[in-house]
PDB file of N, CA, C and O in Angstrom:
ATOM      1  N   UNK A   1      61.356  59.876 100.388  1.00  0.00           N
ATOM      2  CA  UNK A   1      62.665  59.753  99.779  1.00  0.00           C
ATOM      3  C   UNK A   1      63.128  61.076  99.178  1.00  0.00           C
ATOM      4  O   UNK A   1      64.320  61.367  99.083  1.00  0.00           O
ATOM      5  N   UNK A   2      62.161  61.841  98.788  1.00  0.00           N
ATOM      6  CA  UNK A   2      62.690  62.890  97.931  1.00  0.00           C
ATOM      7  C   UNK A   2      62.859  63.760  98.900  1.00  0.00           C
ATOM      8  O   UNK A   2      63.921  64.298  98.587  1.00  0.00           O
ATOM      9  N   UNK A   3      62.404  64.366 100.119  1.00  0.00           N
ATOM     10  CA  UNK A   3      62.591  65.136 101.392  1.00  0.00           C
ATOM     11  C   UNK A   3      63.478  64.702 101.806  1.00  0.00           C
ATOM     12  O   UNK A   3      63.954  65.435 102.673  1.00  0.00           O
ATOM     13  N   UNK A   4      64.307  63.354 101.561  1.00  0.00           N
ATOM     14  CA  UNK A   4      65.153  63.105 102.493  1.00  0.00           C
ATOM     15  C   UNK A   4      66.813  63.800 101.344  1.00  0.00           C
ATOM     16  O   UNK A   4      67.749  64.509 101.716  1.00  0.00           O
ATOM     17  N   UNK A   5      66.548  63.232 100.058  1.00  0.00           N
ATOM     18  CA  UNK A   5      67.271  63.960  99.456  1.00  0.00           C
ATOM     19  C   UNK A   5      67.614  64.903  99.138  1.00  0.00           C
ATOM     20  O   UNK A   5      68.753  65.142  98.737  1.00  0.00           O
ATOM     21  N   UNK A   6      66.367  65.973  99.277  1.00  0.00           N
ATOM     22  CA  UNK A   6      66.229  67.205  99.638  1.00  0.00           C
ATOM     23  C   UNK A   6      67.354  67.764 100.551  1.00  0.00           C
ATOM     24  O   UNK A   6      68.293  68.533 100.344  1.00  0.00           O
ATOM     25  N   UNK A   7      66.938  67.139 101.557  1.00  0.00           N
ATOM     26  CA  UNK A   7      67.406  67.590 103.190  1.00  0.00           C
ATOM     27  C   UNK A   7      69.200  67.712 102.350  1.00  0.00           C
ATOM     28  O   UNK A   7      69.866  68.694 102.024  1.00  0.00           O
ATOM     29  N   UNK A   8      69.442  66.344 102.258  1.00  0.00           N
ATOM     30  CA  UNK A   8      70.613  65.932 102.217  1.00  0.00           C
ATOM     31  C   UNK A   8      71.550  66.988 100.959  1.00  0.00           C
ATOM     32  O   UNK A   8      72.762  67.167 101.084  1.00  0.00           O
ATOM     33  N   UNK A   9      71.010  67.395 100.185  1.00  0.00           N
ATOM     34  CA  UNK A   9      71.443  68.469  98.863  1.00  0.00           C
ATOM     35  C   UNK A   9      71.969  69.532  99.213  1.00  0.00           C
ATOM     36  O   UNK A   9      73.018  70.064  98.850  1.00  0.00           O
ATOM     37  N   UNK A  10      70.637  70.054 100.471  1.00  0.00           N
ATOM     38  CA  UNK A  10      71.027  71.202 100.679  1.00  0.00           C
ATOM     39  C   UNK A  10      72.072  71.389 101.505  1.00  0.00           C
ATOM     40  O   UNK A  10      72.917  72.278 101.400  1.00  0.00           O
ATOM     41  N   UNK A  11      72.008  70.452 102.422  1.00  0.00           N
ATOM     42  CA  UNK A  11      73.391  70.351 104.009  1.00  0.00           C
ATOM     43  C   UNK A  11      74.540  70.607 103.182  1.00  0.00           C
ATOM     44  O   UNK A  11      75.395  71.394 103.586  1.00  0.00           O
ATOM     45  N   UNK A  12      74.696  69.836 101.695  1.00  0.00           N
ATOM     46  CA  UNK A  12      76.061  69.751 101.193  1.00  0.00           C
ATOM     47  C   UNK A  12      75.976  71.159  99.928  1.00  0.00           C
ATOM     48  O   UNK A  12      76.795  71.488  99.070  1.00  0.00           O
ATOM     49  N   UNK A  13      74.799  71.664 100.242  1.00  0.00           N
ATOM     50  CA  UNK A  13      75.681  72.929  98.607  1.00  0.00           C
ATOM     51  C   UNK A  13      76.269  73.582  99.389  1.00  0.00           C
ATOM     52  O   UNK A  13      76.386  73.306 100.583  1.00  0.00           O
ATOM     53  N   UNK A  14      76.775  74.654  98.762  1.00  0.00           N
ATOM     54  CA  UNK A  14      77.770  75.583  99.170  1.00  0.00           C
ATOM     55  C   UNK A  14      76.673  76.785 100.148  1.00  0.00           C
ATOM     56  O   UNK A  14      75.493  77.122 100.051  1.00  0.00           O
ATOM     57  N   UNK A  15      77.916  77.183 101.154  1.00  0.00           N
ATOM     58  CA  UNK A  15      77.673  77.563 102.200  1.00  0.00           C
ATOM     59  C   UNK A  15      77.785  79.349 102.023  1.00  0.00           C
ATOM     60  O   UNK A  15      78.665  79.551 101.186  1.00  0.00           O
ATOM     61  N   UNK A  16      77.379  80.280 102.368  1.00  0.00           N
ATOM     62  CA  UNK A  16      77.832  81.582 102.326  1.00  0.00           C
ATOM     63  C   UNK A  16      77.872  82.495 104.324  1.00  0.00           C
ATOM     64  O   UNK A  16      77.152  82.417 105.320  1.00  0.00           O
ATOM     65  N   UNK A  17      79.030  83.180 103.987  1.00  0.00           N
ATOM     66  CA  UNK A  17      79.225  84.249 105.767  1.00  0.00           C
ATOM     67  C   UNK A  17      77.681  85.149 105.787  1.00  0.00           C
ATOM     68  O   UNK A  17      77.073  85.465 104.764  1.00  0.00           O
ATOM     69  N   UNK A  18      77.366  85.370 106.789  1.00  0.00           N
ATOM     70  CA  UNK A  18      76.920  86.753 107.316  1.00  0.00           C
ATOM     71  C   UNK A  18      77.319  87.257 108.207  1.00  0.00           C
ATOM     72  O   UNK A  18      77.444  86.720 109.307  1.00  0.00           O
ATOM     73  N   UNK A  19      77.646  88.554 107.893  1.00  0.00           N
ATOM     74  CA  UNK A  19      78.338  89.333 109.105  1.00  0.00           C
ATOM     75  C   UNK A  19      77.524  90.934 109.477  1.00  0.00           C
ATOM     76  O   UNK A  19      77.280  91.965 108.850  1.00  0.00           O
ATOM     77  N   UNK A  20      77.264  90.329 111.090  1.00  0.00           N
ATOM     78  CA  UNK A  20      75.892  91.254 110.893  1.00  0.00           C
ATOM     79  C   UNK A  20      77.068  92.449 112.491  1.00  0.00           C
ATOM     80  O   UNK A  20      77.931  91.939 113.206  1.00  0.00           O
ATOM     81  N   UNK A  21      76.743  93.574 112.529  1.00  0.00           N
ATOM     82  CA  UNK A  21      77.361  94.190 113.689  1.00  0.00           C
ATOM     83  C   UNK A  21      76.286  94.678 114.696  1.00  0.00           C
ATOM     84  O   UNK A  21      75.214  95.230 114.446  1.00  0.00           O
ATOM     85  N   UNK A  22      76.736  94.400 115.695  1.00  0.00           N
ATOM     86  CA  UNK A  22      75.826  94.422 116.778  1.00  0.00           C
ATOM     87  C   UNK A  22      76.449  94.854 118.187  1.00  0.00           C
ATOM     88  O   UNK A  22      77.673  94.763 118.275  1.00  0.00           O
ATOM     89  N   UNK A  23      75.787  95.281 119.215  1.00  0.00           N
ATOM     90  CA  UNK A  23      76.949  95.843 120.609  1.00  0.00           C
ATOM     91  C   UNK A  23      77.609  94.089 121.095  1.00  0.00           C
ATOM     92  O   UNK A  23      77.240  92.950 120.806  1.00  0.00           O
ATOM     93  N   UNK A  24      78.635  94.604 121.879  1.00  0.00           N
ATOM     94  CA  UNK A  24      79.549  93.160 122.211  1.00  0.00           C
ATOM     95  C   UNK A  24      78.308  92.725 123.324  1.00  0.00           C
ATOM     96  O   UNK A  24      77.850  91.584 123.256  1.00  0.00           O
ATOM     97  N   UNK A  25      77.804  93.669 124.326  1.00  0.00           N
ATOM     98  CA  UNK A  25      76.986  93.294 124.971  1.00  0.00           C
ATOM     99  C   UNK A  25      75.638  92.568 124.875  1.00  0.00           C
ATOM    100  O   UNK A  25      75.219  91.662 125.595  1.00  0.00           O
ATOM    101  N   UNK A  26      75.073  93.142 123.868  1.00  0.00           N
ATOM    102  CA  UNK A  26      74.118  92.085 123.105  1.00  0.00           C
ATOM    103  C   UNK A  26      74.612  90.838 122.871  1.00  0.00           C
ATOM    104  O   UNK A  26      74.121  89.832 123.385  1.00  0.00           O
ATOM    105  N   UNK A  27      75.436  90.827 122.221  1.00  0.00           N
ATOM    106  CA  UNK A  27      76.155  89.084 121.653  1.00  0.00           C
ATOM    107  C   UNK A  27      76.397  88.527 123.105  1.00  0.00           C
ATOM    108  O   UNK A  27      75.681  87.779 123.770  1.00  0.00           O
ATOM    109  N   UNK A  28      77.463  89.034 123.374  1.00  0.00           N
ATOM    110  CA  UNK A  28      77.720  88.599 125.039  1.00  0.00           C
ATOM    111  C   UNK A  28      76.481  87.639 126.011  1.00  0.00           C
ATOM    112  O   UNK A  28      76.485  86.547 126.579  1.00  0.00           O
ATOM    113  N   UNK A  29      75.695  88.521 125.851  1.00  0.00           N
ATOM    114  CA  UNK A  29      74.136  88.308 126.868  1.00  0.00           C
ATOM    115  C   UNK A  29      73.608  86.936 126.336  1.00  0.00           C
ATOM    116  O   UNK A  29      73.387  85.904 126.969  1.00  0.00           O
ATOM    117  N   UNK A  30      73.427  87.272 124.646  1.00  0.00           N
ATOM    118  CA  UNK A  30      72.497  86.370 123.387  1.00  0.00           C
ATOM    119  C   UNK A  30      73.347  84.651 123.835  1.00  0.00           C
ATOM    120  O   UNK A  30      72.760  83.589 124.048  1.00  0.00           O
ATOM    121  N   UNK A  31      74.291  84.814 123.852  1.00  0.00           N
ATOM    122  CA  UNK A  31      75.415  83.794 123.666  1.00  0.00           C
ATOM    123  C   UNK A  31      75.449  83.046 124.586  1.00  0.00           C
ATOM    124  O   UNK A  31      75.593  81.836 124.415  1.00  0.00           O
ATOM    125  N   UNK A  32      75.308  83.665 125.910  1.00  0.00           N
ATOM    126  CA  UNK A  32      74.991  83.316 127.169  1.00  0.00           C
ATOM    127  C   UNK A  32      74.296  82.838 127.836  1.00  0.00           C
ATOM    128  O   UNK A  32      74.503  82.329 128.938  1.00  0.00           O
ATOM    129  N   UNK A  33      72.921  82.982 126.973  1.00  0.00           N
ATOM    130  CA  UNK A  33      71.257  82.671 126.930  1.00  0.00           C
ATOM    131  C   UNK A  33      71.436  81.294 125.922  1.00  0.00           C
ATOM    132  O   UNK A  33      71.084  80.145 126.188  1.00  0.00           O
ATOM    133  N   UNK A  34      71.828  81.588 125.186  1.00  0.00           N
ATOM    134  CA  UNK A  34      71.799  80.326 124.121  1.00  0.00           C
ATOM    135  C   UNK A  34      72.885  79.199 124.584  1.00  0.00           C
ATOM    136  O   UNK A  34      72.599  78.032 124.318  1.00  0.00           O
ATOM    137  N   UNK A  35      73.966  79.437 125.179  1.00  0.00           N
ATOM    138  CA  UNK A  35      74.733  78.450 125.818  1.00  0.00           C
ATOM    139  C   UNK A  35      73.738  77.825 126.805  1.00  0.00           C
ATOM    140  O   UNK A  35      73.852  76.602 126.722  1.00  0.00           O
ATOM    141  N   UNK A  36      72.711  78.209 127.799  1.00  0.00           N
ATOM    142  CA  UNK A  36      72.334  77.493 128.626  1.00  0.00           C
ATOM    143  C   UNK A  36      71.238  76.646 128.107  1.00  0.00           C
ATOM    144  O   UNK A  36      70.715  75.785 128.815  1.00  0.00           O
ATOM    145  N   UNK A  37      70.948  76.829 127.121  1.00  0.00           N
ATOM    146  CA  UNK A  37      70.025  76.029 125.968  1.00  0.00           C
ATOM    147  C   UNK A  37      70.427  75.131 124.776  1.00  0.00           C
ATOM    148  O   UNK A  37      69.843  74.708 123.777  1.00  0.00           O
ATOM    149  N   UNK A  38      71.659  75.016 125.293  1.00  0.00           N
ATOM    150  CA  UNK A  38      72.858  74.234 124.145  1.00  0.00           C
ATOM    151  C   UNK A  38      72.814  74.540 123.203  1.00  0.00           C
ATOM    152  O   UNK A  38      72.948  73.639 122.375  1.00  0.00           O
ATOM    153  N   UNK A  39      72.594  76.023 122.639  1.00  0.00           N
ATOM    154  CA  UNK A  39      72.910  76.382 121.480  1.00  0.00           C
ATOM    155  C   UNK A  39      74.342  77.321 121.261  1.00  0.00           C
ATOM    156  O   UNK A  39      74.837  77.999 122.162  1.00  0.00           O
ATOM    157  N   UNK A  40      74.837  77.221 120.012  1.00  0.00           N
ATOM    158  CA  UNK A  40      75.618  78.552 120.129  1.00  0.00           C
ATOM    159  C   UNK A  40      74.818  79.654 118.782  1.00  0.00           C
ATOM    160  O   UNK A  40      73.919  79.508 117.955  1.00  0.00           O
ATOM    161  N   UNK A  41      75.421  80.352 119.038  1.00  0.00           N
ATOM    162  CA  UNK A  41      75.128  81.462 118.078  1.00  0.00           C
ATOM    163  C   UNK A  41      74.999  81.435 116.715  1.00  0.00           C
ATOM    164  O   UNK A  41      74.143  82.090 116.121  1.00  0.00           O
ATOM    165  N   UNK A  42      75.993  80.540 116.053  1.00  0.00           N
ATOM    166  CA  UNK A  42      75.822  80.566 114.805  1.00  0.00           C
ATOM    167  C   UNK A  42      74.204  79.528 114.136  1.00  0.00           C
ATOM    168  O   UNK A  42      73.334  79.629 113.270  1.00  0.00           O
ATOM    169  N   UNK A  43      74.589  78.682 115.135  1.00  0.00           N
ATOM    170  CA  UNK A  43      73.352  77.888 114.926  1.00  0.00           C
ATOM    171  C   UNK A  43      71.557  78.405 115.447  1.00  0.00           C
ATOM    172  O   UNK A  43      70.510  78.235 114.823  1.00  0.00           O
ATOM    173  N   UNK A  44      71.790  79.071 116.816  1.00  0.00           N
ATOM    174  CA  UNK A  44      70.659  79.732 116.493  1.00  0.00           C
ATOM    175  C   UNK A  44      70.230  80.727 115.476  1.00  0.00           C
ATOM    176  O   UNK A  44      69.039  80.905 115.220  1.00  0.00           O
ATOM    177  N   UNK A  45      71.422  81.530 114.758  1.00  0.00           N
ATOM    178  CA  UNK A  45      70.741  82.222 113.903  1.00  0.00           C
ATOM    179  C   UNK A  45      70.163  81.186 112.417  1.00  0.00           C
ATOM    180  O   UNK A  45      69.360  81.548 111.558  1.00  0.00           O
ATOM    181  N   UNK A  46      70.890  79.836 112.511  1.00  0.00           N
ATOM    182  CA  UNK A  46      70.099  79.290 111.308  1.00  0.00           C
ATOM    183  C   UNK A  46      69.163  78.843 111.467  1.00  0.00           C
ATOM    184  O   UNK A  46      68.426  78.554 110.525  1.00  0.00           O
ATOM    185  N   UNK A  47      68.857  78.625 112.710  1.00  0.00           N
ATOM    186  CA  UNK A  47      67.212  78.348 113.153  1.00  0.00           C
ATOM    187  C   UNK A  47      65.785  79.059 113.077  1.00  0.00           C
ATOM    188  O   UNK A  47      64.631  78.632 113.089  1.00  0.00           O
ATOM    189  N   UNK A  48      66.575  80.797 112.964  1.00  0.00           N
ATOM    190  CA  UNK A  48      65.925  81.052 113.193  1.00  0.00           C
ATOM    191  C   UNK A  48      65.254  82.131 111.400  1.00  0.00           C
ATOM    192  O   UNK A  48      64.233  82.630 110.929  1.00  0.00           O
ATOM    193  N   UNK A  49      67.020  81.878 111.015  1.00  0.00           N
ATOM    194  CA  UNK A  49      66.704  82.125 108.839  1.00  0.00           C
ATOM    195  C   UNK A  49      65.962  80.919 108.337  1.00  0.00           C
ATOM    196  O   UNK A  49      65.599  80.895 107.161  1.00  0.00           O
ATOM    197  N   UNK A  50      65.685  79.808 109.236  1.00  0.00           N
ATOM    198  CA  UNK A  50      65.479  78.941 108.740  1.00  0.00           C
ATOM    199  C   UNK A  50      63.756  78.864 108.906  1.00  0.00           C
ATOM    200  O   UNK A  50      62.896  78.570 108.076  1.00  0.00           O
ATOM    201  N   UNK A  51      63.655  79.259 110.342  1.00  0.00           N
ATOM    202  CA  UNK A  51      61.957  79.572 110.074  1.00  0.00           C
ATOM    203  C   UNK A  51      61.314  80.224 109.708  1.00  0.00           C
ATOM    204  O   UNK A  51      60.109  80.046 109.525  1.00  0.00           O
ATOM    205  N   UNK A  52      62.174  81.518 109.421  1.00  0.00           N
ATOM    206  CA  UNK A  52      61.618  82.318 108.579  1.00  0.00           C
ATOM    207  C   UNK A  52      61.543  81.937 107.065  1.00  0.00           C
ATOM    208  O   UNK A  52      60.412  82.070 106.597  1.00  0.00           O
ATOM    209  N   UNK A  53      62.359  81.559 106.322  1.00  0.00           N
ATOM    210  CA  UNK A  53      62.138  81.022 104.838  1.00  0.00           C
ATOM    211  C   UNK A  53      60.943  79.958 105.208  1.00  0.00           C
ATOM    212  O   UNK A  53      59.906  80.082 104.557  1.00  0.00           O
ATOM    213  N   UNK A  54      60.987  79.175 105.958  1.00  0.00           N
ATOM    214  CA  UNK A  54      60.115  77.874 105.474  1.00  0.00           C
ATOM    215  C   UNK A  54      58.372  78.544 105.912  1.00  0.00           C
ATOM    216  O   UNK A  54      57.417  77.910 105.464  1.00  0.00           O
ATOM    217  N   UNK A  55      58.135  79.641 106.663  1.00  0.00           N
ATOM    218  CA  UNK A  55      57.149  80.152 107.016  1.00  0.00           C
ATOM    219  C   UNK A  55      56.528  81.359 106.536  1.00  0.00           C
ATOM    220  O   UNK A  55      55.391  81.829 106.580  1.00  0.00           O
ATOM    221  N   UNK A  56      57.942  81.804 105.938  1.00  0.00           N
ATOM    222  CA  UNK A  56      57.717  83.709 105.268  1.00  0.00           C
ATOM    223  C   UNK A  56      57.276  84.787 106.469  1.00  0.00           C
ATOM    224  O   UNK A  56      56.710  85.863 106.278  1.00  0.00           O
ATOM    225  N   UNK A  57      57.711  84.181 107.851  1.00  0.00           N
ATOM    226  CA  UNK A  57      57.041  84.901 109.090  1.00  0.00           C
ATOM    227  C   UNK A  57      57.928  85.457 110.008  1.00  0.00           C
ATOM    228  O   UNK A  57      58.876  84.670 110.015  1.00  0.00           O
ATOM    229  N   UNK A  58      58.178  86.412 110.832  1.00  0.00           N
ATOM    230  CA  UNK A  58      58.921  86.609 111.488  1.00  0.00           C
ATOM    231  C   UNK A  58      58.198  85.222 112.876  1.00  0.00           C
ATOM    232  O   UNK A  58      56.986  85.066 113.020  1.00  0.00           O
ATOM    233  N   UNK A  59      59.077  84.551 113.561  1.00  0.00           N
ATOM    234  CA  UNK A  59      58.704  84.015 114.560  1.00  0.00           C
ATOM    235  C   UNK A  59      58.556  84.587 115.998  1.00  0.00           C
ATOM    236  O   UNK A  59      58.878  84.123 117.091  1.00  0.00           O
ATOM    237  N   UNK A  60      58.029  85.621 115.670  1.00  0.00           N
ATOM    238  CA  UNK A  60      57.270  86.153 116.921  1.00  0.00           C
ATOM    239  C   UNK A  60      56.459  87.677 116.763  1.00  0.00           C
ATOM    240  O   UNK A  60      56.437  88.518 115.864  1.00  0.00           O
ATOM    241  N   UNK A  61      55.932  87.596 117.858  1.00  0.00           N
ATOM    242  CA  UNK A  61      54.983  88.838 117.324  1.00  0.00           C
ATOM    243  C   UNK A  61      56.085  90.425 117.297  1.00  0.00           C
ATOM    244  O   UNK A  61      56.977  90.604 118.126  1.00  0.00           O
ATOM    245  N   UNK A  62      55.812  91.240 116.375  1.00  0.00           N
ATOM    246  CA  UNK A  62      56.611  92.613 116.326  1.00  0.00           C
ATOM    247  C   UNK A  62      55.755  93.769 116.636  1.00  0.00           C
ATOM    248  O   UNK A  62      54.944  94.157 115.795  1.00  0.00           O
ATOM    249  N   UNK A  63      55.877  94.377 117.832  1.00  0.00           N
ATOM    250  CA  UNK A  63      54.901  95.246 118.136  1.00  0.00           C
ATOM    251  C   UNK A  63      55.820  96.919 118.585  1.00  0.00           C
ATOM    252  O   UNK A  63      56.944  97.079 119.061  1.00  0.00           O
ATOM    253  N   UNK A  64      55.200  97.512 118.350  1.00  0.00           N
ATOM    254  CA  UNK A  64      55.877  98.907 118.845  1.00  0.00           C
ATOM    255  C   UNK A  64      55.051  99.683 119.720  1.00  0.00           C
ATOM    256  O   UNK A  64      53.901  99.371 119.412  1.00  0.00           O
ATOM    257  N   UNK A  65      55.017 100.481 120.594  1.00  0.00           N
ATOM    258  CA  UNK A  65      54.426 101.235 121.710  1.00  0.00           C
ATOM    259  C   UNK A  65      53.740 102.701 120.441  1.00  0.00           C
ATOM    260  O   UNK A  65      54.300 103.406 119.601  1.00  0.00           O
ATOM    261  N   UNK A  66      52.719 102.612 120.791  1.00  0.00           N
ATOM    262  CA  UNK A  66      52.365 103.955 119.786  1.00  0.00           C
ATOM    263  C   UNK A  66      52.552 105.218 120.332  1.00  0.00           C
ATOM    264  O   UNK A  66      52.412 105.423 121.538  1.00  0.00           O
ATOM    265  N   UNK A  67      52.913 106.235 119.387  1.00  0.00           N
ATOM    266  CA  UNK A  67      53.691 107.573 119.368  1.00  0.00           C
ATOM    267  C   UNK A  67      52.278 108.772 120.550  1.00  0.00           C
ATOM    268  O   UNK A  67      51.239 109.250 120.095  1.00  0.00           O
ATOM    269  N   UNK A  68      52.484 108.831 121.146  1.00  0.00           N
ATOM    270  CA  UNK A  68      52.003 109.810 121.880  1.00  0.00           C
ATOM    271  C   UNK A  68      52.332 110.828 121.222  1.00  0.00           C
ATOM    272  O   UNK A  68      53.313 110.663 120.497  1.00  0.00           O
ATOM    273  N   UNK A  69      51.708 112.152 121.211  1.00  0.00           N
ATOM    274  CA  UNK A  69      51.832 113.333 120.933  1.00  0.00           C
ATOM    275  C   UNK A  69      50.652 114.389 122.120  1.00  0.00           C
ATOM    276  O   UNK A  69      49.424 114.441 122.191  1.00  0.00           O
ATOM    277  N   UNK A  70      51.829 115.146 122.948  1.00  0.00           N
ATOM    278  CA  UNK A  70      50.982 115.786 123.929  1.00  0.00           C
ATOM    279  C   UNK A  70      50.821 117.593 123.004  1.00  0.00           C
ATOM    280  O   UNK A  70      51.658 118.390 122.580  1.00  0.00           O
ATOM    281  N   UNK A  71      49.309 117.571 123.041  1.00  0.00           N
ATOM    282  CA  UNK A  71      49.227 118.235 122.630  1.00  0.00           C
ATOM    283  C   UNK A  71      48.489 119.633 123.796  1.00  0.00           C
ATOM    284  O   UNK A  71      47.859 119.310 124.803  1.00  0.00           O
ATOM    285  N   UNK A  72      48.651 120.668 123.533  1.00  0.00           N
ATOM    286  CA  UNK A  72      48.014 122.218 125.124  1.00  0.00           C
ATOM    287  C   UNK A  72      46.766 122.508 124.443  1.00  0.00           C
ATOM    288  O   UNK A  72      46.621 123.224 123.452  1.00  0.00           O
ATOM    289  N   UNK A  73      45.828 121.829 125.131  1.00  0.00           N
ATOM    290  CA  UNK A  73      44.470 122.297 125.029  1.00  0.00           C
ATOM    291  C   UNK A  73      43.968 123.393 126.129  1.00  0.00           C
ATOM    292  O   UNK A  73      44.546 123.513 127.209  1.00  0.00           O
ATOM    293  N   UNK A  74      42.625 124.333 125.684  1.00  0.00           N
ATOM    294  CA  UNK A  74      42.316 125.254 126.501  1.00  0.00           C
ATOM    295  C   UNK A  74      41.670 123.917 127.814  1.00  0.00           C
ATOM    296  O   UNK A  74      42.038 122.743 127.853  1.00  0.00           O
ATOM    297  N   UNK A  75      40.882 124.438 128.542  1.00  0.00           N
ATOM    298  CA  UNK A  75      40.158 123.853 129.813  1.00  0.00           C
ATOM    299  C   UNK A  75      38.994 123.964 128.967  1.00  0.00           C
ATOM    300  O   UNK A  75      38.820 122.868 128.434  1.00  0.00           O
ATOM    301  N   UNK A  76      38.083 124.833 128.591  1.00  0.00           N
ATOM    302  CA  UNK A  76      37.116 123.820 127.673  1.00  0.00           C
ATOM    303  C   UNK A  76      37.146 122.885 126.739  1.00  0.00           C
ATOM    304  O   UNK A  76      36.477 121.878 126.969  1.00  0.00           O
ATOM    305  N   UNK A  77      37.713 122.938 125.788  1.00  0.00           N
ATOM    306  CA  UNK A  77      38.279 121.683 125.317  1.00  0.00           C
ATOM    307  C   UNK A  77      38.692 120.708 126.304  1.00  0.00           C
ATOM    308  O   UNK A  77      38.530 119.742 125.558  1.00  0.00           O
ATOM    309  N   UNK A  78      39.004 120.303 127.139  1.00  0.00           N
ATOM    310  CA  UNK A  78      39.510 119.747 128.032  1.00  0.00           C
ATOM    311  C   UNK A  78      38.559 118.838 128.459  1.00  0.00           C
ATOM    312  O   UNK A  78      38.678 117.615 128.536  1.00  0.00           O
ATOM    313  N   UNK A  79      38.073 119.191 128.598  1.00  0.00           N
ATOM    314  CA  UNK A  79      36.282 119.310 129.325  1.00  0.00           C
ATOM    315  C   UNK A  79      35.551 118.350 128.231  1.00  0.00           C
ATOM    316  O   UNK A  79      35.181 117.205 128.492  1.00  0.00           O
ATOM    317  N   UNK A  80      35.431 118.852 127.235  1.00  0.00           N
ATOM    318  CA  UNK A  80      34.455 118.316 126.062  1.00  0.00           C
ATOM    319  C   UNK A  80      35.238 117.245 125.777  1.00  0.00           C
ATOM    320  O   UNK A  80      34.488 116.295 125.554  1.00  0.00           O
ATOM    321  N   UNK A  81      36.375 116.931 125.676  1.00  0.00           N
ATOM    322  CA  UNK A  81      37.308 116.061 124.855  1.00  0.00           C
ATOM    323  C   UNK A  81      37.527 114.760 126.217  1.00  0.00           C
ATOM    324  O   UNK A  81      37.927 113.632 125.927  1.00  0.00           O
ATOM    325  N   UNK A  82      37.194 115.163 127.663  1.00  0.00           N
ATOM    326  CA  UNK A  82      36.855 113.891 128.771  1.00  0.00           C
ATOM    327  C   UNK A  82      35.178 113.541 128.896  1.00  0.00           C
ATOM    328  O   UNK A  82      34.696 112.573 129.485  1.00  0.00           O
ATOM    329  N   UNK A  83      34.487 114.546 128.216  1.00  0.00           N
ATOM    330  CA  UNK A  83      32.893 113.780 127.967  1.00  0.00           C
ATOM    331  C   UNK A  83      32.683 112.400 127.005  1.00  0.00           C
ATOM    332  O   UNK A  83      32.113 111.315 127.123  1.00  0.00           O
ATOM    333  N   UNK A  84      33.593 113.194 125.848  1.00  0.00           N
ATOM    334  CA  UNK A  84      33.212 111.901 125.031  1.00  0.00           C
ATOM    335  C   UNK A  84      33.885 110.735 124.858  1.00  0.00           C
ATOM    336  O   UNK A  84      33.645 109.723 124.199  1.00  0.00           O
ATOM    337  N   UNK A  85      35.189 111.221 125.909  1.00  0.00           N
ATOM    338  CA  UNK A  85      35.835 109.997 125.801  1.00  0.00           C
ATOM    339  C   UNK A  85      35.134 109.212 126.943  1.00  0.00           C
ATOM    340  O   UNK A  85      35.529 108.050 126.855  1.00  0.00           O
ATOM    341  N   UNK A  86      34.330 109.336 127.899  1.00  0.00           N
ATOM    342  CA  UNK A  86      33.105 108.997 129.161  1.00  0.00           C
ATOM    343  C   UNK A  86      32.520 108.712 128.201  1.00  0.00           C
ATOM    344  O   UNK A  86      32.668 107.543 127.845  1.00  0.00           O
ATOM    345  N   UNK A  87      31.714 109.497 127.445  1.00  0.00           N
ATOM    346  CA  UNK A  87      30.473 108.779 126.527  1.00  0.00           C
ATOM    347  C   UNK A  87      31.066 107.731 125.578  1.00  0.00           C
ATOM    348  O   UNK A  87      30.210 106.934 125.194  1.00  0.00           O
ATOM    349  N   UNK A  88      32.351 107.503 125.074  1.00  0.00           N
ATOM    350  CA  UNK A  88      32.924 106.338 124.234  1.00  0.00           C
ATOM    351  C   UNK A  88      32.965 105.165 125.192  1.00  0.00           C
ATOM    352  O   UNK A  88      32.484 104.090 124.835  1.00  0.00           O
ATOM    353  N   UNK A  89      33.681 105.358 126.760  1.00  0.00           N
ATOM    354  CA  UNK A  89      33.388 104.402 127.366  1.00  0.00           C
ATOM    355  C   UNK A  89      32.237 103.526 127.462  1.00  0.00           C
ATOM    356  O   UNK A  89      32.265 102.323 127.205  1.00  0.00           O
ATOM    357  N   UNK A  90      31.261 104.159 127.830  1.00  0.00           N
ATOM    358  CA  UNK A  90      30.039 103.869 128.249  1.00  0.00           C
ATOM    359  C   UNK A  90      29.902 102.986 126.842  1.00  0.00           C
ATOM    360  O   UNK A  90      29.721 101.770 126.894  1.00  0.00           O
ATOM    361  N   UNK A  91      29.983 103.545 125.863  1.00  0.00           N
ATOM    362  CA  UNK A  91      29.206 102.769 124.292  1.00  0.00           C
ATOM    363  C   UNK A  91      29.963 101.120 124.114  1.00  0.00           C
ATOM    364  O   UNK A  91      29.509 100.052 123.704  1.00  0.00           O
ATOM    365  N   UNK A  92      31.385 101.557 124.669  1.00  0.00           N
ATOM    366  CA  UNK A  92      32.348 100.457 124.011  1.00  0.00           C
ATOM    367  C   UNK A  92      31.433  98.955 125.614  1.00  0.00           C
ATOM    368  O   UNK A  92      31.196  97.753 125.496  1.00  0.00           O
ATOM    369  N   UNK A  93      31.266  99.735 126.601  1.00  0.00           N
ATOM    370  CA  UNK A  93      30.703  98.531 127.585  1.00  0.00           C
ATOM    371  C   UNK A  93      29.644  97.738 127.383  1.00  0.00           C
ATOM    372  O   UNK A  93      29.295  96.653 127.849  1.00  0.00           O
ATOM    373  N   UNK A  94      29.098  98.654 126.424  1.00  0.00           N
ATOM    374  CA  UNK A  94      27.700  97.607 126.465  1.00  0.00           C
ATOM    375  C   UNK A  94      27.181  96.889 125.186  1.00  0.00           C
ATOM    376  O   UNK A  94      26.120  96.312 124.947  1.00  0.00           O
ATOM    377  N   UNK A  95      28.623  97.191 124.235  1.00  0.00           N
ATOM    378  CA  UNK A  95      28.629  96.002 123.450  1.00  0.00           C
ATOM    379  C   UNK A  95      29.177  94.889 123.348  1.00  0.00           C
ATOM    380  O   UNK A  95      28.846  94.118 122.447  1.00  0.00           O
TER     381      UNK A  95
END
């Protein structure tokens, strides 16, 4: 009873805008994707503020590609720095 009153409190308090800017093409695409899933836009984004508050999580994993940095080594270095990455192989296999 009290979840249900819950539910029901919140549907009716007061409501607030977000206005977020984004390319037309993104929305365009998003909108397009979510129409064939019977959603529209405004409602997927409360689905998705909504799992985030009730979870404290982003709902999906956030990953980034890590930063390479090429760095000009001599040819001995070169050399020593593909041994041990051979000898790291070898260690990481046979545990």
């Amino acid at each position: 009873m009290v979840c249900i009153t819950n539910t029901i409190q919140s549907m009716t308090s007061a409501s607030t805008t977000l206005q977020v800017r984004l390319p037309r093409a993104l929305r365009d695409n998003a909108s397009s994707a979510l129409e064939e899933m019977g959603l529209d836009l405004p409602t997927a984004v409360r689905l998705y503020l909504t799992k985030v508050a009730k979870t404290r999580r982003i709902p999906f994993p956030l990953e980034a590609e890590p930063i390479a940095e090429v760095l000009e080594v001599d040819r001995a270095t070169q050399l020593r720095m593909d041994r041990i990455a051979k000898s790291w192989k070898k260690t990481k296999s046979r545990q």
